[in-house]
MOPAC internal coordinates of N, CA, C and O (Angstrom, degrees):
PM7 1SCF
backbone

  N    0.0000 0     0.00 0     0.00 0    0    0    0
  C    1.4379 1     0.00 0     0.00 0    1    0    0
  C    1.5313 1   108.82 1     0.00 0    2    1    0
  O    1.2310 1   118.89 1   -47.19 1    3    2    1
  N    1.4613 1   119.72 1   132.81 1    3    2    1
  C    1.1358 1   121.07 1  -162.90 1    5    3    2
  C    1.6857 1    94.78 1   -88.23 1    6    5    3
  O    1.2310 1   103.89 1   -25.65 1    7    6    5
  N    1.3851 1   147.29 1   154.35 1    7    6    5
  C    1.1348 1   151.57 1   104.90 1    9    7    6
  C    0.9648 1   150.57 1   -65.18 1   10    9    7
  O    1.2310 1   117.43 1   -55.14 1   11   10    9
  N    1.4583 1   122.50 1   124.86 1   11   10    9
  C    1.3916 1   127.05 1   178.89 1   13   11   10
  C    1.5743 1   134.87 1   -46.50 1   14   13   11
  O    1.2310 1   119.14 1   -42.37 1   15   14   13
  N    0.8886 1   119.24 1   137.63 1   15   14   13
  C    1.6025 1   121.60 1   174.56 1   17   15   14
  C    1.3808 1   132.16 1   -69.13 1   18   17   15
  O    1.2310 1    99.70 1   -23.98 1   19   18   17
  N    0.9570 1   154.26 1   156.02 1   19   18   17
  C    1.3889 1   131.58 1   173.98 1   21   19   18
  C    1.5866 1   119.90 1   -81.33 1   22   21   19
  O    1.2310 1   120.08 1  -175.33 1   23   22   21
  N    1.3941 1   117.45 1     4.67 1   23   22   21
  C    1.2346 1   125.91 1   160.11 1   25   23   22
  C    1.4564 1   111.52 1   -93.64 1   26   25   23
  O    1.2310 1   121.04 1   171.37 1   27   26   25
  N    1.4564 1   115.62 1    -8.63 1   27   26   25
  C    1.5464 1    93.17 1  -170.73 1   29   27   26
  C    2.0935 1    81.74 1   -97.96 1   30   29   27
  O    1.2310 1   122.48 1   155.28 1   31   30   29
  N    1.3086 1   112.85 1   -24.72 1   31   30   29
  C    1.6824 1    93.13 1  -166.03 1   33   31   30
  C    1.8616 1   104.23 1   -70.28 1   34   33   31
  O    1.2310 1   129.47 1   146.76 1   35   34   33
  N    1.2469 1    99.36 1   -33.24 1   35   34   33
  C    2.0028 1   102.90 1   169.04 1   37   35   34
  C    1.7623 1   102.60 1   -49.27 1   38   37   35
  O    1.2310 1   109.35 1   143.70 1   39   38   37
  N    1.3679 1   137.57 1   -36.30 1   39   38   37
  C    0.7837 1   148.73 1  -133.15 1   41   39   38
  C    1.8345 1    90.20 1  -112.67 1   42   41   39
  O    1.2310 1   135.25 1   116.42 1   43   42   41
  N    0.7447 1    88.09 1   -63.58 1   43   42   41
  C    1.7564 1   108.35 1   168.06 1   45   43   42
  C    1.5844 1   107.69 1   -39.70 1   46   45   43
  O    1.2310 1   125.82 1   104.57 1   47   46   45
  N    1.0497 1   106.42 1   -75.43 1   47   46   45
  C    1.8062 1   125.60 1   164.42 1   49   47   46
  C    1.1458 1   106.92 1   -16.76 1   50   49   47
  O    1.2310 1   114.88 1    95.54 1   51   50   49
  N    1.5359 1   127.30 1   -84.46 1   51   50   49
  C    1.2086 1   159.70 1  -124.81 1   53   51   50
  C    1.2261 1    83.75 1   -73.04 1   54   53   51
  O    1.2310 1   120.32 1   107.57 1   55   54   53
  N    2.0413 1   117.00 1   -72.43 1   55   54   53
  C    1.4492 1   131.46 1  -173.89 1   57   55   54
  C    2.1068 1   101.76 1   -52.04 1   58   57   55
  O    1.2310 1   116.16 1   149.59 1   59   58   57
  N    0.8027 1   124.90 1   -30.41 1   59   58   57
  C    1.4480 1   111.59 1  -166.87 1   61   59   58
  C    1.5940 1   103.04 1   -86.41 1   62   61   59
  O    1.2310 1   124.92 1   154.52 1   63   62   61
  N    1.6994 1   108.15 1   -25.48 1   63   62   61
  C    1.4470 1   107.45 1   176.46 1   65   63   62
  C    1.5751 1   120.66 1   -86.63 1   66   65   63
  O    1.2310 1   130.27 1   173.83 1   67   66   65
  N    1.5520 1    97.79 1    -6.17 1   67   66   65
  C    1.6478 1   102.49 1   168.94 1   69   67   66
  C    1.6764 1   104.42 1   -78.84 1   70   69   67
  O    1.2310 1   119.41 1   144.42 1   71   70   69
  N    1.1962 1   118.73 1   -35.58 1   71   70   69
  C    1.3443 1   113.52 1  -166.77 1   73   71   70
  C    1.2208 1   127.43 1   -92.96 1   74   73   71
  O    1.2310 1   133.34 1   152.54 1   75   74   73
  N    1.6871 1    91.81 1   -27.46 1   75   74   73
  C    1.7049 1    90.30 1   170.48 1   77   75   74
  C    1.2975 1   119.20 1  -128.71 1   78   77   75
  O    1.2310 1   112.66 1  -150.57 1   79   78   77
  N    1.3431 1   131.47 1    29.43 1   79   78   77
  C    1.6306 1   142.06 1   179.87 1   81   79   78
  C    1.6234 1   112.36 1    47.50 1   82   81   79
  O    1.2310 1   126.97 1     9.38 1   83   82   81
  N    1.5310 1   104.20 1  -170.62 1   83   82   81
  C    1.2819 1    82.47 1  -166.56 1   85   83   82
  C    1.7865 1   113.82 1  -102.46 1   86   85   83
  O    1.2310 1   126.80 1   -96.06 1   87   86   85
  N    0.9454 1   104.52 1    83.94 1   87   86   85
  C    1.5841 1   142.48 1   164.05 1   89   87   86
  C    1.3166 1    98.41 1  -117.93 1   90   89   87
  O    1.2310 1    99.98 1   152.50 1   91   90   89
  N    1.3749 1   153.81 1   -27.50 1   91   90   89
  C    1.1336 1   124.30 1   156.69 1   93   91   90
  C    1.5426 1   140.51 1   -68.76 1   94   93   91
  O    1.2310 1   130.95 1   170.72 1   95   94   93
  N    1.4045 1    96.48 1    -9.28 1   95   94   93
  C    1.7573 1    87.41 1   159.12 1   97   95   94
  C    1.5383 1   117.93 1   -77.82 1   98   97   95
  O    1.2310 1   123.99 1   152.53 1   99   98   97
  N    1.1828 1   109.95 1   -27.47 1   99   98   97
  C    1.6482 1   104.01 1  -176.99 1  101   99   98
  C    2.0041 1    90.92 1   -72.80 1  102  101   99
  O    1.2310 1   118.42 1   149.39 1  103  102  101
  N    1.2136 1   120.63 1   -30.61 1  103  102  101
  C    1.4584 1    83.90 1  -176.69 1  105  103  102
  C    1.2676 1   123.13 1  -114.28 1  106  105  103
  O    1.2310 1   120.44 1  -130.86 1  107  106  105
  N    1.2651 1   116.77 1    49.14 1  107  106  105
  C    1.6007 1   159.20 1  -178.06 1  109  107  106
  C    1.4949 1    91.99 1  -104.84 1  110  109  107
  O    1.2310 1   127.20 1   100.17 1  111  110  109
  N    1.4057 1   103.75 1   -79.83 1  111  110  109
  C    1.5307 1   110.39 1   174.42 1  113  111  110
  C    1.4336 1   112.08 1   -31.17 1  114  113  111
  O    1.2310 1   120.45 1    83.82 1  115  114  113
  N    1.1152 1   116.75 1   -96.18 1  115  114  113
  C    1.5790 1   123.50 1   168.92 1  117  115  114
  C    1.8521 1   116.83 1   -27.41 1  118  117  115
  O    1.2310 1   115.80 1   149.75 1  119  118  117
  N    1.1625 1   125.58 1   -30.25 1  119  118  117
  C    1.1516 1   108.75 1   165.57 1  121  119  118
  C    1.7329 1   123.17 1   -75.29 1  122  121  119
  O    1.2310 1   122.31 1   131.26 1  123  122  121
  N    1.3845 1   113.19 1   -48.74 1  123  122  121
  C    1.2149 1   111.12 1   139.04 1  125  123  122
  C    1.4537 1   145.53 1   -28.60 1  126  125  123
  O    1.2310 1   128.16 1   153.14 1  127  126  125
  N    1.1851 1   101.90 1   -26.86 1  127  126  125
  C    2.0643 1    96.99 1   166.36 1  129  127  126
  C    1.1274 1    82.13 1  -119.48 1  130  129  127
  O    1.2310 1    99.15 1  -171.79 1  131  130  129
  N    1.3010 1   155.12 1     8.21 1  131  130  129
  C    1.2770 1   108.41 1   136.79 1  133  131  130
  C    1.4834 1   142.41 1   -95.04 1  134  133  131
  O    1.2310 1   126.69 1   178.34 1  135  134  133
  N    1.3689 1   104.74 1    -1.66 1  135  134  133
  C    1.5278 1   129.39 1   171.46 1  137  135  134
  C    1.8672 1    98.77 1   -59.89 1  138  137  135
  O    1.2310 1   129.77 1   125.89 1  139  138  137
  N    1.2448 1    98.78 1   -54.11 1  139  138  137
  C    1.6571 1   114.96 1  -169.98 1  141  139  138
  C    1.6218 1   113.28 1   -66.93 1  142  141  139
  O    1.2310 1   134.84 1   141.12 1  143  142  141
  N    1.2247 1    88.90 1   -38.88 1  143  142  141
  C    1.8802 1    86.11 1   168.50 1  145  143  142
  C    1.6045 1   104.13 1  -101.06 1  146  145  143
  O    1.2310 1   100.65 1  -138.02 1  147  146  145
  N    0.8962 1   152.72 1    41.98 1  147  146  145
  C    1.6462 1   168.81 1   132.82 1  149  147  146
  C    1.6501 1   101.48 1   -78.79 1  150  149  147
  O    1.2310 1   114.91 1   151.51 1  151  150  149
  N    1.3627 1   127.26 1   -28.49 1  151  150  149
  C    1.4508 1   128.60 1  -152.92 1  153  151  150
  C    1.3645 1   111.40 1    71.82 1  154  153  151
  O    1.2310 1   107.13 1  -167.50 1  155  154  153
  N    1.4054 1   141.58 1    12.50 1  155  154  153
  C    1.4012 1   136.96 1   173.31 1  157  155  154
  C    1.6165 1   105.98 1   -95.86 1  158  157  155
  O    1.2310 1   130.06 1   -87.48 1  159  158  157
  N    1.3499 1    98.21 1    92.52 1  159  158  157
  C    1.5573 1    92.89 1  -171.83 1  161  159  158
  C    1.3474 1   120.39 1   -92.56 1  162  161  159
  O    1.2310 1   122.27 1   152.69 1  163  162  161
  N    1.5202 1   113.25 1   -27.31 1  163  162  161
  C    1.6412 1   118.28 1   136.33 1  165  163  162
  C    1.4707 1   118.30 1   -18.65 1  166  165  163
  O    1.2310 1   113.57 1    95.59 1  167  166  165
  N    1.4817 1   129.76 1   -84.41 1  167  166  165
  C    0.8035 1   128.43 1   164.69 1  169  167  166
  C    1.6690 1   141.05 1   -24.96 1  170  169  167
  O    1.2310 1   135.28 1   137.08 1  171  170  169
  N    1.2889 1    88.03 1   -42.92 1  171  170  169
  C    1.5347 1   108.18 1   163.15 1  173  171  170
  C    1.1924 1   136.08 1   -74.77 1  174  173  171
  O    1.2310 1   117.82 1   155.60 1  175  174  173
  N    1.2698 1   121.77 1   -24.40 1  175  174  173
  C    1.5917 1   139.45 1   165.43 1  177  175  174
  C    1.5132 1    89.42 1   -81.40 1  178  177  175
  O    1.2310 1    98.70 1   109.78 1  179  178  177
  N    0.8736 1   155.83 1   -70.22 1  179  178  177
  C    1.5858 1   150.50 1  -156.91 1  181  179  178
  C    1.7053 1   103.58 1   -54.12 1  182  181  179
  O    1.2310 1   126.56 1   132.80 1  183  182  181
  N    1.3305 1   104.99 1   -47.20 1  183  182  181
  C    1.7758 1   100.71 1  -157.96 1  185  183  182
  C    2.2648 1    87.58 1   -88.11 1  186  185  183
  O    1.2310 1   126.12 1   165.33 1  187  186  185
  N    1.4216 1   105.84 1   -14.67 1  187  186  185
  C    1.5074 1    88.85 1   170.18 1  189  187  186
  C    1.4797 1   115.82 1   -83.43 1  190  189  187
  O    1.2310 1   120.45 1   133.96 1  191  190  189
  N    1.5498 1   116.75 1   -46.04 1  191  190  189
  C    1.4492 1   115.71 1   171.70 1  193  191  190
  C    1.5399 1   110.51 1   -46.76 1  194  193  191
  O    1.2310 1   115.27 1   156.20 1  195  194  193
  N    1.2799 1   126.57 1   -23.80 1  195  194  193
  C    1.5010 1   116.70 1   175.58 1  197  195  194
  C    0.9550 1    95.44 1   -61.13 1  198  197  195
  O    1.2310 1   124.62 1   115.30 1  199  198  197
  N    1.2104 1   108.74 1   -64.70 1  199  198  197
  C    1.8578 1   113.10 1  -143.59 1  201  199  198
  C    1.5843 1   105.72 1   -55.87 1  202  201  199
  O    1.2310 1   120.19 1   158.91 1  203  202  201
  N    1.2686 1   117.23 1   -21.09 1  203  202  201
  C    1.7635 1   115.12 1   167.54 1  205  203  202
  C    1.9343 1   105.02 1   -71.19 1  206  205  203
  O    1.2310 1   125.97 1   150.11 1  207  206  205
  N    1.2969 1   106.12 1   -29.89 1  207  206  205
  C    2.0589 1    83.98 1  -174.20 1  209  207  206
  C    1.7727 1    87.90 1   -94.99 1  210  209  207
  O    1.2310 1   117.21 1   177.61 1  211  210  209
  N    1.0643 1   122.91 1    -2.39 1  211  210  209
  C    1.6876 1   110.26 1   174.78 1  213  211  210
  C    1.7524 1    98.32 1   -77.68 1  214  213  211
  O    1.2310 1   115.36 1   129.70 1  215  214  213
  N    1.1431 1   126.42 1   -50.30 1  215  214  213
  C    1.2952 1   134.77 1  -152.89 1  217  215  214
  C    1.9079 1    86.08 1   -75.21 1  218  217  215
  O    1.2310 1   116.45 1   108.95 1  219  218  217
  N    1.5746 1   124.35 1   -71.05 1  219  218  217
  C    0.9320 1   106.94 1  -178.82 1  221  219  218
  C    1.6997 1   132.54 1   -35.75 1  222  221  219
  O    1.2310 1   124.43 1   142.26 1  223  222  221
  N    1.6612 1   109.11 1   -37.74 1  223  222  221
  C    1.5890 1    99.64 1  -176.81 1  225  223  222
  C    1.5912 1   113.30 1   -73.49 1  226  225  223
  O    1.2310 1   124.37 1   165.52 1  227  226  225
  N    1.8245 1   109.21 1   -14.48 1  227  226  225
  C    1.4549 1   105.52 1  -162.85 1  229  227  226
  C    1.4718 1    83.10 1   -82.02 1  230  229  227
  O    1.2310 1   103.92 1   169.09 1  231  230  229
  N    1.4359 1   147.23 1   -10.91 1  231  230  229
  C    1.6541 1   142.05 1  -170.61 1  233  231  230
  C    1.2491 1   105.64 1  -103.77 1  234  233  231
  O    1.2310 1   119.79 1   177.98 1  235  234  233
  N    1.1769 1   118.00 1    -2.02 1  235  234  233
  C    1.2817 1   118.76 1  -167.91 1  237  235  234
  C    1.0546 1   120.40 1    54.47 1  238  237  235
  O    1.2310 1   113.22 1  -130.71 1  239  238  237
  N    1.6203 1   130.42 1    49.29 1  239  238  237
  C    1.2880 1   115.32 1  -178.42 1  241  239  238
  C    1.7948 1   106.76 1  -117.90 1  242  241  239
  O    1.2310 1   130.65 1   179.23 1  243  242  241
  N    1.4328 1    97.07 1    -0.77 1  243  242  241
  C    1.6513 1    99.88 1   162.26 1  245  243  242
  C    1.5304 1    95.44 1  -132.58 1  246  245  243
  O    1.2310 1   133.13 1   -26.63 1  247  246  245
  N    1.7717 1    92.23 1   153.37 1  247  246  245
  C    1.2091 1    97.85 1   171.19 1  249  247  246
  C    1.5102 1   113.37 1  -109.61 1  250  249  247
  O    1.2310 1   117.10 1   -48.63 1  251  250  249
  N    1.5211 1   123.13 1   131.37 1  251  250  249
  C    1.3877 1   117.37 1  -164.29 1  253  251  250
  C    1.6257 1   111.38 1   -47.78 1  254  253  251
  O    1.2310 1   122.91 1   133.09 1  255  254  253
  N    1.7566 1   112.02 1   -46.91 1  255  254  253
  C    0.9734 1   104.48 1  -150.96 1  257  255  254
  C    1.7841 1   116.03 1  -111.46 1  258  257  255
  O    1.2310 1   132.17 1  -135.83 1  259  258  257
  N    1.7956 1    94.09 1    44.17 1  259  258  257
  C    1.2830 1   103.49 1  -164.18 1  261  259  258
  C    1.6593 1    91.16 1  -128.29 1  262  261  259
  O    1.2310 1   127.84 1    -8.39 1  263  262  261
  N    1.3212 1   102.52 1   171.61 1  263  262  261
  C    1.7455 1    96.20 1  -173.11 1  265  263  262
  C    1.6536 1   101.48 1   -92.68 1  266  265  263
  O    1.2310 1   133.96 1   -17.33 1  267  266  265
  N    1.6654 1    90.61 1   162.67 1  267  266  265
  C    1.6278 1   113.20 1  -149.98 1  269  267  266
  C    1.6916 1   111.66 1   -88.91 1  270  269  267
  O    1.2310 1   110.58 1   -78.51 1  271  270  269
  N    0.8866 1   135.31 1   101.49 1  271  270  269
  C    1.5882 1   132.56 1   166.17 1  273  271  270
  C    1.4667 1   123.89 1  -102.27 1  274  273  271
  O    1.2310 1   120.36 1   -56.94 1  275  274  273
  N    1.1362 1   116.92 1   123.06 1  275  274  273
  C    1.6221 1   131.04 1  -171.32 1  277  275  274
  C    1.6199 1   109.38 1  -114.33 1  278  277  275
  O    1.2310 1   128.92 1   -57.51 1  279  278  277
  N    1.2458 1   100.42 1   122.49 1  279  278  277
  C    1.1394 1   107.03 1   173.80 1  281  279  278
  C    1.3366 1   123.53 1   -91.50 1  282  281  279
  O    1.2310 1   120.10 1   180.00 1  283  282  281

């Protein structure tokens, strides 16, 4: 199974927040508890780690199309 990078999920972000505004963190959120109460907790760490680079671009505190630093 291939895994994602943390440039491709910023990247990921960016495209889901072009298409669906920001209503996609609330259903980031919600996919996440429901991944977690499914027992897919994989799943659930993925749709929560989004919801942190979704929340950052809606604050502007990353810029999609600038390079990525993690602290």
């Amino acid at each position: 199974m291939k895994r994602m990078k943390t440039s491709d999920m910023r990247d990921l972000a960016a495209e889901l927040l072009d298409e669906h505004g920001q209503a996609m963190l609330q259903i980031a959120l919600r996919a996440s508890a429901e991944h977690a109460c499914d027992g897919c907790y994989e799943g659930a760490h993925f749709w929560y780690a989004l919801s942190f680079l979704l929340d950052d671009i809606l604050r502007a505190r990353l810029d999609p199309s600038g390079p990525l630093t993690l602290h």
